[in-house]
TIRO-2110 file (N, C-alpha, C; in Angstrom, 1 decimal):
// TIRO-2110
113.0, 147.5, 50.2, N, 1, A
114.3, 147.3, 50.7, CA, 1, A
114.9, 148.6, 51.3, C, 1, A
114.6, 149.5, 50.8, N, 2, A
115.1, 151.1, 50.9, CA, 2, A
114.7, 151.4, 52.3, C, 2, A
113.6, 151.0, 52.7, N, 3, A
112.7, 151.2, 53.6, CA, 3, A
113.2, 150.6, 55.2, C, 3, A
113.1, 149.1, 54.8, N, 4, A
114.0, 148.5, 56.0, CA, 4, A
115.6, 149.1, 56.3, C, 4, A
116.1, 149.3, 55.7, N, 5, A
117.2, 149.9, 55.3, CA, 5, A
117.6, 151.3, 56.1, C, 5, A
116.3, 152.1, 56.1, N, 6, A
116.3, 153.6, 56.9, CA, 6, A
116.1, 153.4, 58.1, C, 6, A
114.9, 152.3, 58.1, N, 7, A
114.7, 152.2, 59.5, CA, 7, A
115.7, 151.2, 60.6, C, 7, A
116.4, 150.6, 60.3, N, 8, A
117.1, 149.7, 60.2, CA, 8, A
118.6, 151.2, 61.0, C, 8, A
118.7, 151.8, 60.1, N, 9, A
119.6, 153.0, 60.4, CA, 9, A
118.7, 153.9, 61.4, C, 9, A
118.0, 153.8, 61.7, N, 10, A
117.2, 154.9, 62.7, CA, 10, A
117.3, 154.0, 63.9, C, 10, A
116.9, 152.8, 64.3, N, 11, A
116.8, 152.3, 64.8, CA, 11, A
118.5, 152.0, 65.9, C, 11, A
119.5, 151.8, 65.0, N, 12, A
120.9, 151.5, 65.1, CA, 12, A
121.5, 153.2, 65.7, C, 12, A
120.8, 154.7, 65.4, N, 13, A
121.4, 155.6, 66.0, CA, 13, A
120.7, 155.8, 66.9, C, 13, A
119.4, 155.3, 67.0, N, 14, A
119.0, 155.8, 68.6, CA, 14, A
119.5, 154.8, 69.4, C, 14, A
120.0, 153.5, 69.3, N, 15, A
121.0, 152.7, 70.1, CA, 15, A
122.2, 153.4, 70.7, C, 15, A
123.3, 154.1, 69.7, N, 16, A
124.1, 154.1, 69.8, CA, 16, A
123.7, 155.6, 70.6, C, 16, A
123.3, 156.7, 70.2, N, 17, A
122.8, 157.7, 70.9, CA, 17, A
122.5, 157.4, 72.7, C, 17, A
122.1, 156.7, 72.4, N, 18, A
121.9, 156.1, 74.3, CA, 18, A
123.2, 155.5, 74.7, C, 18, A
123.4, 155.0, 74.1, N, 19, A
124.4, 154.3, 74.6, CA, 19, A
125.6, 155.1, 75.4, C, 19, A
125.6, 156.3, 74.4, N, 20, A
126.5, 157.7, 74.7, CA, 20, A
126.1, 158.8, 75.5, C, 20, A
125.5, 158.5, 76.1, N, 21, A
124.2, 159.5, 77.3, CA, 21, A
125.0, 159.5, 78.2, C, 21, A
125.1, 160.6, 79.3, N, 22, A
125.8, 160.7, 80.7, CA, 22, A
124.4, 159.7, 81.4, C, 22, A
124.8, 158.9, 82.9, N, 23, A
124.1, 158.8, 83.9, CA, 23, A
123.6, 160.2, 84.4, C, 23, A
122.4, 160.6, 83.9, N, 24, A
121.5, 161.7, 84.9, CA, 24, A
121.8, 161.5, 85.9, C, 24, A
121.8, 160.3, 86.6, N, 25, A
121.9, 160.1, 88.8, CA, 25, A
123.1, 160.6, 89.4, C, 25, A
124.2, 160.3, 88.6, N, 26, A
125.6, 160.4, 88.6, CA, 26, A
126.1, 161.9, 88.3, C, 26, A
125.4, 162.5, 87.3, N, 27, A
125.2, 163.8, 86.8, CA, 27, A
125.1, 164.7, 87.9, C, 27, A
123.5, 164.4, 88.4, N, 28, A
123.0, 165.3, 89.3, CA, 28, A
123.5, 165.2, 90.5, C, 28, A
123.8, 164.0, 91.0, N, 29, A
124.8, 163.6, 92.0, CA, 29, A
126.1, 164.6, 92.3, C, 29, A
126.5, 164.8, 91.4, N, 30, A
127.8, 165.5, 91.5, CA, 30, A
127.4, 166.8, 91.5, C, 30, A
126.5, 167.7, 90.5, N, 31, A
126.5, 169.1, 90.8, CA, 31, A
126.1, 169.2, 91.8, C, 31, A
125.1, 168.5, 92.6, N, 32, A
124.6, 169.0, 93.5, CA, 32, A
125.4, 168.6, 95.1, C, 32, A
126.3, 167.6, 95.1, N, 33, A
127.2, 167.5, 96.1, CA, 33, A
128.7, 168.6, 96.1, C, 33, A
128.9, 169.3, 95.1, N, 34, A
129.7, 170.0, 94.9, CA, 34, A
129.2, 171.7, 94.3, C, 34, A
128.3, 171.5, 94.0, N, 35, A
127.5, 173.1, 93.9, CA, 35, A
128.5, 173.6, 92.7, C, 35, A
129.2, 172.8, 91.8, N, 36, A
129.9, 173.5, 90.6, CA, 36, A
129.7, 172.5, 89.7, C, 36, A
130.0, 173.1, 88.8, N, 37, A
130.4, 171.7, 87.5, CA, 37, A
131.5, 171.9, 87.1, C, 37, A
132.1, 170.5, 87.5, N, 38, A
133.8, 170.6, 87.4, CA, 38, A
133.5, 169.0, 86.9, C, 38, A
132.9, 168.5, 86.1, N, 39, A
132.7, 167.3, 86.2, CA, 39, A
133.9, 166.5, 85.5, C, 39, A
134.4, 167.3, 84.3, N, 40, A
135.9, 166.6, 83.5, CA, 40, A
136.8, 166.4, 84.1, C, 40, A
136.8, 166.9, 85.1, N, 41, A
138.2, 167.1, 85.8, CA, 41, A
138.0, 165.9, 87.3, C, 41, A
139.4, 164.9, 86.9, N, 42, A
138.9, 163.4, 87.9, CA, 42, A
139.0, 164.4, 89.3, C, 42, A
139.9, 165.0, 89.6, N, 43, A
139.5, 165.5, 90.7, CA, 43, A
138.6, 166.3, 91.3, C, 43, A
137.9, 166.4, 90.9, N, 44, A
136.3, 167.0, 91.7, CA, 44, A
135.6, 166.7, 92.3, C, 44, A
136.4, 164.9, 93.0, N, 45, A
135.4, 164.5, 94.1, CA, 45, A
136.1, 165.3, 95.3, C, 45, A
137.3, 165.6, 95.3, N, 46, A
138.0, 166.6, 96.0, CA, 46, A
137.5, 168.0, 97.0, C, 46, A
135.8, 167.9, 96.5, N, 47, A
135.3, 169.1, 96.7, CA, 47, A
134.1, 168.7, 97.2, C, 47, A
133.6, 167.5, 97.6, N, 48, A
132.7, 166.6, 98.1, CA, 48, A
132.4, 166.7, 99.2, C, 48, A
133.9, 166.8, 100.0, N, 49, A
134.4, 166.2, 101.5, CA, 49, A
134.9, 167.9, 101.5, C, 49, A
134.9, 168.4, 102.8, N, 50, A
135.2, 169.8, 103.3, CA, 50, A
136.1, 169.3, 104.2, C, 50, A
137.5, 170.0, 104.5, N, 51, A
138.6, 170.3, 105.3, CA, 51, A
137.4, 170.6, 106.3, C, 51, A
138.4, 169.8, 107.6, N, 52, A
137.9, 170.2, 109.0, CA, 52, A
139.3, 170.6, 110.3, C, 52, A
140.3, 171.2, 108.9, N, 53, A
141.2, 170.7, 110.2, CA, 53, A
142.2, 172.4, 109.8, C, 53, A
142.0, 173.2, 111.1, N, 54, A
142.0, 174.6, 111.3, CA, 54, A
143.1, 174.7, 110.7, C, 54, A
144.1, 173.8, 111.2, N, 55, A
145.5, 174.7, 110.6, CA, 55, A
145.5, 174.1, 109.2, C, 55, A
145.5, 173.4, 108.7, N, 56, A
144.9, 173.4, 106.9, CA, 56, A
144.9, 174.5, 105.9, C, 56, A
143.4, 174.6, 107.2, N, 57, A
142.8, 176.2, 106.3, CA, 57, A
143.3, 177.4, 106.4, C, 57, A
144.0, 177.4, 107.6, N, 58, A
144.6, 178.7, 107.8, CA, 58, A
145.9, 178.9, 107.1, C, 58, A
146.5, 177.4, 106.6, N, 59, A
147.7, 177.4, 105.7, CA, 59, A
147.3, 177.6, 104.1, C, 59, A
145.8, 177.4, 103.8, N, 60, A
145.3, 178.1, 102.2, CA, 60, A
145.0, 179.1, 102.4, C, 60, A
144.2, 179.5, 103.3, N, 61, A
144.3, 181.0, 103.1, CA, 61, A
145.2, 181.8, 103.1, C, 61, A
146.7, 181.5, 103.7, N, 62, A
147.7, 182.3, 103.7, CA, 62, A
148.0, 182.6, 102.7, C, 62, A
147.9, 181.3, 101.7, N, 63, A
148.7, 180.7, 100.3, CA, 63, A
147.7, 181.8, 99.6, C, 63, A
146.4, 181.6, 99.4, N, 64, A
145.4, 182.6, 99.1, CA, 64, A
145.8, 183.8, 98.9, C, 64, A
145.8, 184.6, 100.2, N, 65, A
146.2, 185.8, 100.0, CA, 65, A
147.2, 186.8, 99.7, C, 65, A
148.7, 185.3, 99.9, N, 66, A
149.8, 185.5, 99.4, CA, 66, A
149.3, 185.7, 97.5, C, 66, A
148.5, 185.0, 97.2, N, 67, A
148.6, 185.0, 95.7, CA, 67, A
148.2, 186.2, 95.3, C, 67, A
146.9, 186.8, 96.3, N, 68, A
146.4, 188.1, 95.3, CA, 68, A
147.6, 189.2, 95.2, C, 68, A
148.5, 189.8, 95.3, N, 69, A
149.9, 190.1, 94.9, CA, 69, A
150.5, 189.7, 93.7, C, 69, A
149.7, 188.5, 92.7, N, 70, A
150.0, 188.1, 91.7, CA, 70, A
149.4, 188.9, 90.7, C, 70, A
147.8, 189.2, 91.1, N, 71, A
146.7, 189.9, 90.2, CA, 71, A
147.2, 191.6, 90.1, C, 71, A
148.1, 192.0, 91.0, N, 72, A
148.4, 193.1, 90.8, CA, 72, A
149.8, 193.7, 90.2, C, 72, A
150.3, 192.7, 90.4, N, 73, A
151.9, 193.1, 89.3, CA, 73, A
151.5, 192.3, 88.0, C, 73, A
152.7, 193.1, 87.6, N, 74, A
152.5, 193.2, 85.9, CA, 74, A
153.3, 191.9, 85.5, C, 74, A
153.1, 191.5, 84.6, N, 75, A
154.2, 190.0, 84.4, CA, 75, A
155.3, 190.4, 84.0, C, 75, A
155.3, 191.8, 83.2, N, 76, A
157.0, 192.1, 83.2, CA, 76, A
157.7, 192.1, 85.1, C, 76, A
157.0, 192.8, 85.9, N, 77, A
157.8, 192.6, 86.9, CA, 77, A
157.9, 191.4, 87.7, C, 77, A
156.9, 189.9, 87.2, N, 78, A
156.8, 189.1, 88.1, CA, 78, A
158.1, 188.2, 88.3, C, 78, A
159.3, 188.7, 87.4, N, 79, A
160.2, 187.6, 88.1, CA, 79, A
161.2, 188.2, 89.3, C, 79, A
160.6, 189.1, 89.2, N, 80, A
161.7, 190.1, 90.8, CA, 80, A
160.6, 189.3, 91.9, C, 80, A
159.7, 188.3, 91.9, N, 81, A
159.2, 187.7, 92.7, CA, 81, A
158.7, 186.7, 92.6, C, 81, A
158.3, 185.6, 94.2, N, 82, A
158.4, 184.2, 93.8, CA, 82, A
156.8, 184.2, 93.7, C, 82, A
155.9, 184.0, 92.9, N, 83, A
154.6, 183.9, 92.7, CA, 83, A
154.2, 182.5, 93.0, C, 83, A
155.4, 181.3, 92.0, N, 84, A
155.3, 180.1, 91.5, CA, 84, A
154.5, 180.2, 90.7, C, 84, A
153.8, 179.3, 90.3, N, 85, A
152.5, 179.2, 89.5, CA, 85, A
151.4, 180.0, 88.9, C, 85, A
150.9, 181.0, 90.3, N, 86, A
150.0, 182.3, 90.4, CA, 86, A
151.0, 183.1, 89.4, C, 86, A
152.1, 182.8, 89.3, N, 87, A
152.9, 184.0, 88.1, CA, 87, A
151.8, 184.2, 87.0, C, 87, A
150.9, 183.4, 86.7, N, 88, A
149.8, 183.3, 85.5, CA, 88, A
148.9, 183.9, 85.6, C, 88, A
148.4, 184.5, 86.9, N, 89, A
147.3, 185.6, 87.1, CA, 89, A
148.4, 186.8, 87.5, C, 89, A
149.4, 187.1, 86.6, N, 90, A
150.2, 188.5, 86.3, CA, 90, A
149.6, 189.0, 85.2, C, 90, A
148.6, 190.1, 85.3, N, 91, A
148.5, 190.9, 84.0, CA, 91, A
149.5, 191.6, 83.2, C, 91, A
149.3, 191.8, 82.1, N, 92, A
150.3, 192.6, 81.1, CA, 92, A
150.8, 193.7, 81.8, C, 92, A
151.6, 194.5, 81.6, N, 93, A
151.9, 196.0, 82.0, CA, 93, A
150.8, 196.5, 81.9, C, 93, A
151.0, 196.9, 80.2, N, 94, A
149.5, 197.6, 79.6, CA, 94, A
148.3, 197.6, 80.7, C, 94, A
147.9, 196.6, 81.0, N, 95, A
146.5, 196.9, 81.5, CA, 95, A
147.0, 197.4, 83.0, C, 95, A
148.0, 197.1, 83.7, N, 96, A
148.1, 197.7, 85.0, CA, 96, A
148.1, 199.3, 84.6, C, 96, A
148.9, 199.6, 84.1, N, 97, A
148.9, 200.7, 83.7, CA, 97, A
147.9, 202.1, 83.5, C, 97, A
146.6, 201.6, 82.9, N, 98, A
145.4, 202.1, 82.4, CA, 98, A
144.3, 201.6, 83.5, C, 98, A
144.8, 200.7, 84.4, N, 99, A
144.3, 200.7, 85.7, CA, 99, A
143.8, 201.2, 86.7, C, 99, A
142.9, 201.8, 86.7, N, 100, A
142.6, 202.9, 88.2, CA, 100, A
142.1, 201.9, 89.0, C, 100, A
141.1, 201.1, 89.1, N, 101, A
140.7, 199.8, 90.1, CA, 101, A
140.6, 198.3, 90.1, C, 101, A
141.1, 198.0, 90.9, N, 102, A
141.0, 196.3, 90.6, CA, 102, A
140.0, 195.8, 91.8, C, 102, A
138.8, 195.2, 90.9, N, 103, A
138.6, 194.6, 92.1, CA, 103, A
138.7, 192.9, 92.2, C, 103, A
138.9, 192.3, 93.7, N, 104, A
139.7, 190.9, 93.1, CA, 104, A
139.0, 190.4, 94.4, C, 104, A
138.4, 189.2, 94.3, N, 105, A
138.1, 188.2, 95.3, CA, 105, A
138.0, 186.7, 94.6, C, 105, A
139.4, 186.3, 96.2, N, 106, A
139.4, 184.9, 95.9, CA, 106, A
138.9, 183.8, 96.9, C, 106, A
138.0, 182.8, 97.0, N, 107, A
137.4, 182.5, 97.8, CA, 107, A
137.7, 181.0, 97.8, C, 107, A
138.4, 181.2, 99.4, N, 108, A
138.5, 179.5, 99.5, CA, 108, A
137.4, 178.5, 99.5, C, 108, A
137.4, 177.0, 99.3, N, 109, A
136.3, 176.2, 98.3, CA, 109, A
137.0, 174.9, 99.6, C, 109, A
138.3, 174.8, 99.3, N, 110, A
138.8, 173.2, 100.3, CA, 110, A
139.9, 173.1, 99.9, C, 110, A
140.5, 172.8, 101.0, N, 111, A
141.7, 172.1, 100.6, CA, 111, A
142.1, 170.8, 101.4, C, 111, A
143.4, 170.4, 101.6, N, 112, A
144.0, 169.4, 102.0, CA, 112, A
145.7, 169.0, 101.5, C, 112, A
146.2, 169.2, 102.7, N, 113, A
147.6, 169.2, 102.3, CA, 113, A
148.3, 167.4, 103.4, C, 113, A
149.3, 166.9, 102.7, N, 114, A
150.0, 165.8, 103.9, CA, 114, A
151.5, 166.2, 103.7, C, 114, A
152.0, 166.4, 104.8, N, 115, A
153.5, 166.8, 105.6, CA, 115, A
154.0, 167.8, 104.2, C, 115, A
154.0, 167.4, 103.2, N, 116, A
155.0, 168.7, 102.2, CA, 116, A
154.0, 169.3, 101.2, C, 116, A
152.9, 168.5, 100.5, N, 117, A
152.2, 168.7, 99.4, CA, 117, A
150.4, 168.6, 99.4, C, 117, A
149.7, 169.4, 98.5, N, 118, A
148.5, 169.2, 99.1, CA, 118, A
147.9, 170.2, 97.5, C, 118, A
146.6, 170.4, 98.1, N, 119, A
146.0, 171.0, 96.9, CA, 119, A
145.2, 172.3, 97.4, C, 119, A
144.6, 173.4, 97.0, N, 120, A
143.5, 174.3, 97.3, CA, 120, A
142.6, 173.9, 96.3, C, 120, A
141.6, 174.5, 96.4, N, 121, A
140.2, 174.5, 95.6, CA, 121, A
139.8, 176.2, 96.2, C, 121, A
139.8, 176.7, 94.7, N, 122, A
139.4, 178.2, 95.2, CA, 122, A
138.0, 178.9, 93.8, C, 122, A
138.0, 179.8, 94.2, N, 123, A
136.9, 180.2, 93.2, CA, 123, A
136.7, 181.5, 93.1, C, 123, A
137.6, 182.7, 92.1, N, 124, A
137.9, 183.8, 92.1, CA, 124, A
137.4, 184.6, 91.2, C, 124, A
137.2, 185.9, 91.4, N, 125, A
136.7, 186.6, 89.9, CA, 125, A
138.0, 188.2, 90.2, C, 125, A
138.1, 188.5, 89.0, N, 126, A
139.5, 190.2, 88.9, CA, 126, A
138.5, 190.8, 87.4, C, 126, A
138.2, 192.2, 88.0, N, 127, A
137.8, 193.2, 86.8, CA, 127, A
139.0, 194.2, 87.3, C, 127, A
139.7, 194.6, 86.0, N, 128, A
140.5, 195.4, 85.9, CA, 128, A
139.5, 196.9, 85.2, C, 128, A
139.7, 198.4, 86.3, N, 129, A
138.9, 199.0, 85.6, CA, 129, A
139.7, 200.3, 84.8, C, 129, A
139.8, 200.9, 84.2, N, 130, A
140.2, 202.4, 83.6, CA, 130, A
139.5, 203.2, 84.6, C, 130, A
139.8, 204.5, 84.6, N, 131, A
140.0, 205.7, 84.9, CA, 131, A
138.1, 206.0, 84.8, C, 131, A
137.3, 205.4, 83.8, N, 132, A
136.1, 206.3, 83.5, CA, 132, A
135.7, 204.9, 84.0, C, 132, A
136.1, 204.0, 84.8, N, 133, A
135.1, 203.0, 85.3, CA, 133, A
134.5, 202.0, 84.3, C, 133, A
134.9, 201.9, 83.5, N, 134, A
134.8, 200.8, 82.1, CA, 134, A
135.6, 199.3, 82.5, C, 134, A
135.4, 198.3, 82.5, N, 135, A
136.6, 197.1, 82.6, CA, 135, A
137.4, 196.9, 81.4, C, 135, A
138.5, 197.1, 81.9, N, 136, A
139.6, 196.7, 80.7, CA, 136, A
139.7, 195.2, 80.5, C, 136, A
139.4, 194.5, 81.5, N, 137, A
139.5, 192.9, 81.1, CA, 137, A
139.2, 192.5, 83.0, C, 137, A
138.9, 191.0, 82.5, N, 138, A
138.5, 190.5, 83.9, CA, 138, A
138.1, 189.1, 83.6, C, 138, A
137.8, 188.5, 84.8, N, 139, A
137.3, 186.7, 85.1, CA, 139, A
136.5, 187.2, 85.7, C, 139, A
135.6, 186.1, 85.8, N, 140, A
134.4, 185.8, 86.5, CA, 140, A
134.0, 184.8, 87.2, C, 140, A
134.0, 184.5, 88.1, N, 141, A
133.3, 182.9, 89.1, CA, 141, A
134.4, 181.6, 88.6, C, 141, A
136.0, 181.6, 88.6, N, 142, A
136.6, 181.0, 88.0, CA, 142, A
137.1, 180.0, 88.8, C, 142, A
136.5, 178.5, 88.6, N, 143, A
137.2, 177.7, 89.6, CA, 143, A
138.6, 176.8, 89.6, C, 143, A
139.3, 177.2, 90.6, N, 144, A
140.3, 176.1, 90.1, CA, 144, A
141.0, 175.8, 91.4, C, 144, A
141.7, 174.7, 90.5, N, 145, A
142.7, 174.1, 92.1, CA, 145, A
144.1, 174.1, 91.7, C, 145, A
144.4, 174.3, 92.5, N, 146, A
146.1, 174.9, 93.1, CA, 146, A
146.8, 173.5, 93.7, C, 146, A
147.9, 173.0, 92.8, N, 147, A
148.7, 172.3, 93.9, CA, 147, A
149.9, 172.7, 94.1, C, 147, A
150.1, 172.5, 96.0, N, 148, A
151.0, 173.0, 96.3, CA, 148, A
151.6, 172.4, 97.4, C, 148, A
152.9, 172.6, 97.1, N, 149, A
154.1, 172.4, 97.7, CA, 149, A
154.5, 173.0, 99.0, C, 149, A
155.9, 172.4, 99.6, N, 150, A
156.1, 173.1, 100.6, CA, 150, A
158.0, 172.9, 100.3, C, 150, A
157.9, 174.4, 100.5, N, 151, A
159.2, 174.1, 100.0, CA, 151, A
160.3, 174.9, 101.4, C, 151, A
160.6, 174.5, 101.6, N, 152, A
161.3, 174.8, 103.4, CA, 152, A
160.1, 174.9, 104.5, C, 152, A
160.3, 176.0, 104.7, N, 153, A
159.2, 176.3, 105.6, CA, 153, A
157.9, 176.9, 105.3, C, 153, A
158.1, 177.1, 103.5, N, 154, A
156.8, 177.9, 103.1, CA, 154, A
156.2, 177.6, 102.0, C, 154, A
155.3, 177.6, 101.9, N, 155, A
154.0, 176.5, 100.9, CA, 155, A
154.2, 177.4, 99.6, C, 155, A
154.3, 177.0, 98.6, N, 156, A
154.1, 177.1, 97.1, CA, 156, A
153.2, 176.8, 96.4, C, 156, A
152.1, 177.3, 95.3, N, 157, A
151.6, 177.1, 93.9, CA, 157, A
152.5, 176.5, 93.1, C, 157, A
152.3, 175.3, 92.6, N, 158, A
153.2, 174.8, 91.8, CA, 158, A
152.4, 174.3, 90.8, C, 158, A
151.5, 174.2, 90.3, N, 159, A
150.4, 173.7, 89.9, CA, 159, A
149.0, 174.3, 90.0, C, 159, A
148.3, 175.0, 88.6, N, 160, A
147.5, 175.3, 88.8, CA, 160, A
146.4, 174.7, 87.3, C, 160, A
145.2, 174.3, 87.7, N, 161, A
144.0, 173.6, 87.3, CA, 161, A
142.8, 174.2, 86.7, C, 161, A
142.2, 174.8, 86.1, N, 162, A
140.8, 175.7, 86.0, CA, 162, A
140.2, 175.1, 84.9, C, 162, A
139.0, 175.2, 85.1, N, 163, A
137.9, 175.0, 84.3, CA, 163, A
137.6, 175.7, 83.5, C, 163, A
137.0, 175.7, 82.2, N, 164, A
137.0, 176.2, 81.1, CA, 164, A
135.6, 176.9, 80.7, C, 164, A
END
């Protein structure tokens, strides 16, 4: 009885074990049409389809490069400015401080905006270094999406996304 019993339970967790399995097709499908794994996040079909439409792009990259200005003030000074959202890539004082180099690249991925609102997809890394060339702190290959706004005549972060 003991016997039917184990197997009976071995049998019922390799069911259930399957049953809990990702689709592999689905899986591979996705990293490989998007070259990341962003798979928890429902928006990452988002990154499937590539913007084809110039002034788009040229309106995230602006948004883009407006943000790196965020990586380099300190959060104590970030409210003498409008960051929006990017206010979250403000380092501490402290580390600006003990700062001799930053190096920071953020690399647009896609976007898509309609008449006021829209999103980026970007993919950034910031090492903060000291004086002897050591990193005080930093990201690495960090993906995320930005949504944003348009608030008069000029587009905002209002919303920001990253992967873990």
């Amino acid at each position: 009885m003991k016997k039917v019993i184990i197997l009976t339970l071995l049998i019922l967790s390799a069911c259930i074990l399957s049953a809990c399995s990702k689709n592999e097709n689905t899986e591979k499908y996705i990293y490989e049409t998007t070259a990341y794994q962003y798979i928890n996040d429902p928006n990452h079909k988002e990154l499937q389809t590539k913007c084809e439409d110039k002034e788009q792009i040229e309106i995230a990259k602006k948004i883009i490069k407006d943000s790196e200005k965020a990586f380099k003030t300190s959060l104590q000074e970030a409210s003498n400015y409008d960051f929006g959202a990017c206010s979250t890539y403000c380092p501490d004082e402290s580390v600006l401080k003990r700062s001799e180099n930053i190096d920071l690249s953020i690399e647009y991925m896609n976007t898509k905006q309609d008449s006021d609102s829209g999103y980026i997809w970007v993919k950034y890394s910031v090492d903060y270094y000291d004086k002897a060339g050591e990193i005080i702190c930093g990201r690495h290959d960090a993906v995320a999406r930005w949504e944003i706004k348009k608030d008069g005549f000029e587009w905002k972060v209002v919303k920001i996304t990253e992967a873990y």
